[in-house]
C-alpha positions as CSV (number, residue, x, y, z in Angstrom):
1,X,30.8,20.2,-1.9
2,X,32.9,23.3,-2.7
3,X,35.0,21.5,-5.3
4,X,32.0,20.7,-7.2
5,X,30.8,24.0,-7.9
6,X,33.4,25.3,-10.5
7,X,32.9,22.8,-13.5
8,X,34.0,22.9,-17.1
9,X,31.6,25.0,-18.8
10,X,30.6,21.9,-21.2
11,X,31.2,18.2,-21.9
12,X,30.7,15.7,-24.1
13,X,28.2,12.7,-23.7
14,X,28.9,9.2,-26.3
15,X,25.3,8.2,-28.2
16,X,24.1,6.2,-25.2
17,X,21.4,4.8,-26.8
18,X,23.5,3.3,-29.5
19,X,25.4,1.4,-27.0
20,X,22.5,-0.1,-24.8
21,X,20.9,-0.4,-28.7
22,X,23.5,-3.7,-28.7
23,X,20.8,-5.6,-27.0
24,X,17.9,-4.0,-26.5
25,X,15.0,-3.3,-29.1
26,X,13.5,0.3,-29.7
27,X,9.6,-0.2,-30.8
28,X,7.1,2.5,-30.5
29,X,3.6,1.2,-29.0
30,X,0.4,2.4,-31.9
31,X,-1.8,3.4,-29.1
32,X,0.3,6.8,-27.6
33,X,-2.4,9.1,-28.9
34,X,-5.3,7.3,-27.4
35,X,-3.9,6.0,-24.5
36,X,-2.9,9.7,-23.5
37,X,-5.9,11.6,-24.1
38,X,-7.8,9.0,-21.5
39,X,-5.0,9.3,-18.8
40,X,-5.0,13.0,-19.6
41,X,-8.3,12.4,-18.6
42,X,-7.9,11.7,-15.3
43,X,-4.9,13.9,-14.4
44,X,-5.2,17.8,-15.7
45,X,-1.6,18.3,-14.0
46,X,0.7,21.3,-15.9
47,X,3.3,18.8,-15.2
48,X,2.4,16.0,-17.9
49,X,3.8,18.7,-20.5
50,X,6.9,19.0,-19.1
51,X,8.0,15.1,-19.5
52,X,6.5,13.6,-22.2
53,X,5.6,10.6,-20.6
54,X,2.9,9.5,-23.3
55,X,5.8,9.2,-25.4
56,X,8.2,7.5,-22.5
57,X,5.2,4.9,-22.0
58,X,4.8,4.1,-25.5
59,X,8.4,3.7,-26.3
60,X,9.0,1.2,-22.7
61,X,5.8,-0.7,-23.4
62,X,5.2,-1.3,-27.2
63,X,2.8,-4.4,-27.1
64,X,0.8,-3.4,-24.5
65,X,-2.7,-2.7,-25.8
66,X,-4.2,0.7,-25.1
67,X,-6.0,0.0,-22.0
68,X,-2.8,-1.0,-20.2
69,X,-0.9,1.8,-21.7
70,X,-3.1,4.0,-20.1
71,X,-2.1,2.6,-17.1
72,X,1.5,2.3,-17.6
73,X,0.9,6.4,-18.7
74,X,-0.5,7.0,-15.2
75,X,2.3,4.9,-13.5
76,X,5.0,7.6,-14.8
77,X,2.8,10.4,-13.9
78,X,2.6,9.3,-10.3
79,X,6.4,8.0,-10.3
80,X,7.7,11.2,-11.5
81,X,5.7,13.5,-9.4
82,X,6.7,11.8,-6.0
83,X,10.3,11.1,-7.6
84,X,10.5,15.0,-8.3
85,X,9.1,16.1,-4.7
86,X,11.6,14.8,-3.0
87,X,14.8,15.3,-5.7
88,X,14.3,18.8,-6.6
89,X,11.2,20.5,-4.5
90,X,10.0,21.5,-1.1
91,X,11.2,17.8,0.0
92,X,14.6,17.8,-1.4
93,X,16.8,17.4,1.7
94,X,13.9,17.0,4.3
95,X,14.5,13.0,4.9
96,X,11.8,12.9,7.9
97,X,9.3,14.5,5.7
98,X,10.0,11.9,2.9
99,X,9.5,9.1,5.9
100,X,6.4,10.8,6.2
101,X,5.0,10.5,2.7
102,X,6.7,7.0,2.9
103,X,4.4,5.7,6.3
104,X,1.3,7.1,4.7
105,X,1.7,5.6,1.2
106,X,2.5,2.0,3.1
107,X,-0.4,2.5,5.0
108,X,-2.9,2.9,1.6
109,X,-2.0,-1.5,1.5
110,X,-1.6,-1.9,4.8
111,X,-5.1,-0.3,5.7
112,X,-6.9,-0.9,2.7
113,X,-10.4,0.3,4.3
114,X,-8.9,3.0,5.9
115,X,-10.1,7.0,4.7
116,X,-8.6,8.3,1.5
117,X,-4.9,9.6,2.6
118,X,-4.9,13.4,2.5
119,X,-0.7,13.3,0.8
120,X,-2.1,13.6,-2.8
121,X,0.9,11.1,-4.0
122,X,-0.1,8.4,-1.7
123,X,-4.0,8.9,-3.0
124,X,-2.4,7.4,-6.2
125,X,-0.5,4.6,-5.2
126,X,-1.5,1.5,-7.4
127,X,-0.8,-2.3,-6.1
128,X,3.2,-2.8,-6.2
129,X,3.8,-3.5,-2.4
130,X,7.0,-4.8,-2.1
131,X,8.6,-3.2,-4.7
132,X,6.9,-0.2,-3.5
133,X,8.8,0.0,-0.2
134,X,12.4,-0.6,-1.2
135,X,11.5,1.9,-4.1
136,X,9.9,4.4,-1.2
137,X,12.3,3.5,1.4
138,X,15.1,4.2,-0.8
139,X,13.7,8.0,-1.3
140,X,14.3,8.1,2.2
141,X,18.1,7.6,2.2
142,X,18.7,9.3,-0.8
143,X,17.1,12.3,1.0
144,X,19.2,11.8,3.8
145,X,22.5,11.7,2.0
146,X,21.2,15.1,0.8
147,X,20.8,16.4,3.8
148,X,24.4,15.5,5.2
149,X,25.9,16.9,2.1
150,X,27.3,12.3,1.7
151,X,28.3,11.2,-1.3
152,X,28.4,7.6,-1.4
153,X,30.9,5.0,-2.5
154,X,30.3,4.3,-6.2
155,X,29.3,0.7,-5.2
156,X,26.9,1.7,-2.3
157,X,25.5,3.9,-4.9
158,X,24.7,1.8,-7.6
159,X,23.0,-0.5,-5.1
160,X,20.9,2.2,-4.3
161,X,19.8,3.6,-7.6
162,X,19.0,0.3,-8.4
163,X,16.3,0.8,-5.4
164,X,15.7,5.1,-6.3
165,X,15.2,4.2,-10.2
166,X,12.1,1.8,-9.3
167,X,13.2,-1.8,-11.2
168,X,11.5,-3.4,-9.4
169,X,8.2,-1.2,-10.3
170,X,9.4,-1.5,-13.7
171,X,9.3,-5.4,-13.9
172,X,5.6,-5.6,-12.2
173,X,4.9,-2.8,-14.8
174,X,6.0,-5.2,-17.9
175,X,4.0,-7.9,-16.3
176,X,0.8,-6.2,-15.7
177,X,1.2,-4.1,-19.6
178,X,1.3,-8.0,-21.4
179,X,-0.7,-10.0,-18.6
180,X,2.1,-12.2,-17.7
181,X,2.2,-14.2,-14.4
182,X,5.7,-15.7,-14.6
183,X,6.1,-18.3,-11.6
184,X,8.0,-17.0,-8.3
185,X,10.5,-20.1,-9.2
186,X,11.7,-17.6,-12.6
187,X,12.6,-14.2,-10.1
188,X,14.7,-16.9,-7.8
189,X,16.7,-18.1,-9.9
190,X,20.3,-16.7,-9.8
191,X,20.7,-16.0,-13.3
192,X,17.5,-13.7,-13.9
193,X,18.4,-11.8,-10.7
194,X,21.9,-11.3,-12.0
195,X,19.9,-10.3,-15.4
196,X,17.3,-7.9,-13.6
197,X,20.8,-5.9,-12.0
198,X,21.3,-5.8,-15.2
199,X,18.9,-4.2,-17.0
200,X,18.2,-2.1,-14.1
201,X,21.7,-0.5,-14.6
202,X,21.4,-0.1,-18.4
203,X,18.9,1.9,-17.2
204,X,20.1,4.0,-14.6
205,X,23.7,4.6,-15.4
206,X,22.3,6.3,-18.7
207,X,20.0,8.5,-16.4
208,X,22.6,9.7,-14.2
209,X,24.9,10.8,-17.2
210,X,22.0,12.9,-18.8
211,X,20.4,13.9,-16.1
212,X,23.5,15.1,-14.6
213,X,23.7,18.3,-16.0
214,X,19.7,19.0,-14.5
215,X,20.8,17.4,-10.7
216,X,24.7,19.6,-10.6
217,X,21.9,23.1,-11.9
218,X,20.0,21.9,-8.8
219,X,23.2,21.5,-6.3
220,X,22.0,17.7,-6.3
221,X,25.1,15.3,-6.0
222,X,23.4,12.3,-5.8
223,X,24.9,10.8,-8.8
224,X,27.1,8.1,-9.9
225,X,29.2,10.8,-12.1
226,X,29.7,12.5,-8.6
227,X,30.5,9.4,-6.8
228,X,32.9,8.8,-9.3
229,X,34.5,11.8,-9.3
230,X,34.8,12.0,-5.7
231,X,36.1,8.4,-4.9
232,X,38.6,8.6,-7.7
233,X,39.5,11.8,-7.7
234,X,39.1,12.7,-11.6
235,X,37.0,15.8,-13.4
236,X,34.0,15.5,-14.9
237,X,34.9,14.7,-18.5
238,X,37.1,11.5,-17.1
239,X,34.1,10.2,-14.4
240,X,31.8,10.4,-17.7
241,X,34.1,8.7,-19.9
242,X,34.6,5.6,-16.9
243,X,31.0,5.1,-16.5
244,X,30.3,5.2,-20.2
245,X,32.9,2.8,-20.4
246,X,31.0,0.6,-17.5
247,X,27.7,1.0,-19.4
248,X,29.8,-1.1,-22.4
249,X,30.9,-3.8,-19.9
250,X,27.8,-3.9,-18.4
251,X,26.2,-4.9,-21.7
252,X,28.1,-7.9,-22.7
253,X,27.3,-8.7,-19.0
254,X,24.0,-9.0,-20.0
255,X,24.3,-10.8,-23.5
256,X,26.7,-13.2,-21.7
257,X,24.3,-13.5,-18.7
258,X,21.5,-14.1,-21.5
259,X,23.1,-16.8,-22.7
260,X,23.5,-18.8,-19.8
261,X,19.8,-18.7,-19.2
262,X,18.2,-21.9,-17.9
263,X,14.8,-23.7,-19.0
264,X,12.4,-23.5,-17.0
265,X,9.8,-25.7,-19.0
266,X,8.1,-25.1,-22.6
267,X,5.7,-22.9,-21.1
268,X,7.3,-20.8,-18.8
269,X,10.2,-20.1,-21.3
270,X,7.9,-18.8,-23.8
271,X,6.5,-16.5,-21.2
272,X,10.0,-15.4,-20.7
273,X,11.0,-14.9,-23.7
274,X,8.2,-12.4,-23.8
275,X,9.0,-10.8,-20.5
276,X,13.0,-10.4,-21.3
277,X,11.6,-9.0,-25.3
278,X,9.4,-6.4,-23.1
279,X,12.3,-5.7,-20.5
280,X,14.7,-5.0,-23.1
281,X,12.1,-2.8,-25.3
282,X,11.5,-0.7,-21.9
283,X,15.2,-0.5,-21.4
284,X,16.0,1.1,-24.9
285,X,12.8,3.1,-24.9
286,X,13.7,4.7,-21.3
287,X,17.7,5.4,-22.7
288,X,16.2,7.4,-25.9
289,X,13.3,9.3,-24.0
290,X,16.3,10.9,-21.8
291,X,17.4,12.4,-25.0
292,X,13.8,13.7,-26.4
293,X,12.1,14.7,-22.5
294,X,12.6,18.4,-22.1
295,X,13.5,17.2,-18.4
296,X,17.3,17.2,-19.2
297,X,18.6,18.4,-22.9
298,X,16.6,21.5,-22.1
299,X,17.6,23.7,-25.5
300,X,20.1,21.3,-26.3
301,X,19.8,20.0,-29.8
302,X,19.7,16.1,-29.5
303,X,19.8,15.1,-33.9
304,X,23.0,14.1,-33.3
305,X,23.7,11.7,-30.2
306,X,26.9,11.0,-31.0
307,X,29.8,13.3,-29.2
308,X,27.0,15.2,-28.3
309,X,29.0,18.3,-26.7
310,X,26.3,19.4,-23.9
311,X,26.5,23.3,-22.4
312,X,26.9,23.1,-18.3
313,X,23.5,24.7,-16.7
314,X,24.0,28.0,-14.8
315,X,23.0,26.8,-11.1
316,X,19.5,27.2,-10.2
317,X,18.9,27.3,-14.0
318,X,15.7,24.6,-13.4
C-alpha cells in the first residue's frame, strides 16, 4: 500500500446529493426530537453525539410515526457501533475476532432461549436474520481483505459493499417504519432485484467518496475510490471523477429500471409504490446526512456541495 500513502493534499467532490436528488425525494420526518430523546433513553453512549443519527433517521424514514422512528434511531445506533468496531477500532484487521462477534450474534436467533450474550453488540441485535448474516458475514471478509493488505477488483467490490452497507437491513427497516408486508412474489421478481442493486449503490458509491478521506486518515483501503485507482491505475482526482460519473449512469439505470416495473395487482402495487417512495426518501436522506454527520466533513464547510474542494486528513488524524 506504499503508493497510497503520498496523496494530493486536497480534492474536489461534485454535489452528490444533487445528482441522486434526480430521483430520490429529501423529506425530513416531524418526530426527530421526540423520537431521540426516548432512544436516548435507552442508550446513554458518548457515541450518539458523534453521528447524528436522530437526524440520519429522520431524514431516511420521513413517514414513519414516532414510535417506529425510535426504532429506526436505535437501528443506526447498533449498526454503526458494530460497523465502526470492526472498520476503525480494536477489530479493524482481526477477521477471526469479527467471526467471533459474527457466531455469537447468529446464535441470539438461532438460540432464542439461550442466556443474554456477554458481546454487548450482539445483546442488541433486533429480528433481521437473513439479512443479518450476509450483512455480518460480509464484516468478516472485509476484515480479512484488511488483514492481507487485498484490494479487490472494482466489481468484486461493489458486490460486497452492497453486503458491508446493510441493504438488505435497510429494506426490512422501510418495511417495519410504514408496517408494510409486501408479498415474497414482489422481492423475486427480476426487476425489483435489479432495482434494490440499485438503490443500494446510490447509496454506497456516495459513502465511499465522502467517507474516503476518514477510511485513507485511518490507512483503511477498503474503498471503491481505491479499487479504482488500483485496477486502473489513475490518481485520486481521476478514480473520483469515474465513480461520480458511474453514480450518474447508475441513476438513469434506476429511472429506466423504474419504468419497466410490472403489476403485481391493485393492492400490492399501492403497497409498492409506498415502499419504492420510502426507499427513495432513505436513499436521498442517507446521501445528504454524509455531508451534515461530523463522521466525515470533520471542519470542512459543507454550504456549498458543489466543487466542494475537500482538505486530505493527516493520517491517524481520527
Amino acid at each position: 500500500m506504499q503508493r497510497y500513502q503520498s496523496l494530493p493534499p486536497q480534492f474536489y467532490l461534485q454535489d452528490l446529493a444533487a445528482i441522486t436528488g434526480r430521483v430520490c425525494e429529501l423529506r425530513v420526518n416531524p418526530h426527530q426530537a421526540e423520537a431521540d430523546r426516548a432512544a436516548r433513553s435507552w442508550n446513554k453512549s458518548k457515541f450518539l453525539n458523534y453521528g447524528k443519527f436522530d437526524l440520519f433517521a429522520a431524514l431516511s424514514f420521513p413517514d414513519a410515526d414516532s414510535m417506529h422512528l425510535e426504532t429506526c434511531i436505535m437501528f443506526f445506533f447498533w449498526a454503526f457501533s458494530t460497523d465502526d468496531l470492526s472498520d476503525e477500532g480494536d477489530l479493524q484487521s482481526k477477521p477471526d475476532a469479527v467471526q467471533a462477534g459474527h457466531d455469537i450474534s447468529v446464535s441470539v436467533y438461532t438460540n432464542p432461549d439461550g442466556p443474554r450474550p456477554q458481546y454487548p453488540y450482539a445483546a442488541m441485535f433486533y429480528e433481521f436474520i437473513k439479512a443479518f448474516e450476509a450483512w455480518s458475514s460480509s464484516q468478516v471478509t472485509q476484515s480479512r481483505n484488511r488483514s492481507q493488505d487485498r484490494i479487490p477488483s472494482v466489481d468484486e467490490f461493489i458486490l460486497m459493499r452492497r453486503a458491508t452497507i446493510g441493504g438488505a437491513l435497510v429494506e426490512a427497516m422501510i418495511e417495519y417504519s410504514l408496517d408494510l408486508d409486501l408479498p415474497d412474489v414482489v422481492f423475486e421478481s427480476p426487476i425489483i432485484k435489479a432495482m434494490s442493486d440499485a438503490t443500494t449503490d446510490l447509496m454506497t458509491w456516495p459513502n465511499d467518496l465522502c467517507s474516503f478521506n476518514k477510511e485513507q486518515s485511518d490507512g483503511d483501503y477498503q474503498n471503491l475510490v481505491f479499487c479504482i485507482m488500483h485496477e486502473r491505475d489513475v490518481g485520486l482526482q481521476e478514480a473520483i471523477n469515474i465513480l461520480t460519473e458511474m453514480l450518474n449512469q447508475r441513476v438513469d439505470d434506476y429511472i429506466r429500471l423504474k419504468s419497466e416495473l410490472p403489476s403485481f395487482g391493485a393492492d400490492v402495487d399501492a403497497e409498492l409504490e409506498k415502499y419504492l417512495h420510502a426507499l427513495e426518501n432513505f436513499v436521498q436522506g442517507t446521501v445528504l446526512w454524509y455531508y451534515l454527520s461530523p463522521r466525515y466533513f470533520r471542519g470542512v464547510d459543507v454550504t456549498n456541495r458543489e466543487n466542494l474542494v475537500v482538505p486530505l486528513f493527516e493520517k491517524g488524524a481520527f
